[in-house]
C-alpha positions in Angstrom: 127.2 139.2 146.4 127.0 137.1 149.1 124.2 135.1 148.1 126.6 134.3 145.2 128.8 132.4 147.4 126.1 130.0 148.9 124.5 129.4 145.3 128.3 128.4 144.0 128.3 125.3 146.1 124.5 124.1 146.2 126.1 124.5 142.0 129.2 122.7 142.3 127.2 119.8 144.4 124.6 119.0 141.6 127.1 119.4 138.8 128.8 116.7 140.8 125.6 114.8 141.6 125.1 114.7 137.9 128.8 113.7 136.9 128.3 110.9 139.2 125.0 109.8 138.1 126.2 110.0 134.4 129.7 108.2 134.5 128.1 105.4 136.8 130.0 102.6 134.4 133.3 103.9 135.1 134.7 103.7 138.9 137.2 106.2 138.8 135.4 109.1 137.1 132.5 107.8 140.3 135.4 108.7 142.7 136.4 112.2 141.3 133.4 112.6 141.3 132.6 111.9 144.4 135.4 113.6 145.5 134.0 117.2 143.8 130.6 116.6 145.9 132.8 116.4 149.0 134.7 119.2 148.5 131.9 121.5 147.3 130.4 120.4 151.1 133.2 121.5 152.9 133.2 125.0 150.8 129.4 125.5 151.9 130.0 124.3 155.4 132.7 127.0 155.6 130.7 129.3 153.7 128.1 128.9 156.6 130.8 128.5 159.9 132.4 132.0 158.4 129.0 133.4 157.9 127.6 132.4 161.6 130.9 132.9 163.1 131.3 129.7 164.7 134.3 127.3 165.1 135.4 125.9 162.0 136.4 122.7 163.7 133.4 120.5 162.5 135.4 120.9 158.5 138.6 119.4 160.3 136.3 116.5 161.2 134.6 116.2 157.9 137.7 116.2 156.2 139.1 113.6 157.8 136.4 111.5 157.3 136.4 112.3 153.6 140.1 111.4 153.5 139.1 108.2 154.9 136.3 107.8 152.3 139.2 108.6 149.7 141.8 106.0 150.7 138.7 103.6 150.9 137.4 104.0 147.4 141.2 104.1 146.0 142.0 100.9 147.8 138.7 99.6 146.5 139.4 100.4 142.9 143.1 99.2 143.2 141.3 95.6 144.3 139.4 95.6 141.4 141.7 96.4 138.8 143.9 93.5 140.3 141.2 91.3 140.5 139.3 91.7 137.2 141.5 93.8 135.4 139.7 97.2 135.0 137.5 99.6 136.5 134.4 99.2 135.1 132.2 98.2 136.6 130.7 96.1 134.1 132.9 93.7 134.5 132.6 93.0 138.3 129.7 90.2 139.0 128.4 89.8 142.5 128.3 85.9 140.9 131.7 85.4 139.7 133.8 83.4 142.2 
């Protein structure tokens, strides 16, 4: 049973993995999905810091930094929208001025 709960997030993080290699065209579905990866990280690190028995105050740390990788991508996105009109990314050129 416990090797259950290691497998489910090495599971969840390639499921993500693949979600974010397949909707590559479309930013937001690249940030949920991004978002999944980070979230099945934090379950393994917890997994493992329960499992060892060791302070779980590394996850307080990675979870700040993947709110801040959050609020990045969102203000990202927001920029493009405003700037080009959608998300895709299509429609962004490094060439446009």
């Amino acid at each position: 049973m416990t090797n259950f709960f290691f497998i489910l997030p090495m599971f969840m993080f390639l499921v993500g993995t693949w979600i974010y290699i397949s909707k590559r065209k479309h930013l937001m579905n690249m940030l949920i999905s991004l978002e999944y990866i980070v979230l099945a990280t934090f379950l393994l690190i917890m997994l493992i810091t329960f499992t060892v028995g060791l302070e779980t105050y590394v996850s307080l740390i990675f979870l700040v930094a993947s709110v801040c990788e959050g609020s990045l991508g969102v203000g990202m996105m927001v920029g493009m929208v405003r700037s080009h009109g959608s998300d895709y990314i299509s429609s962004f050129s490094v060439l446009k001025c």
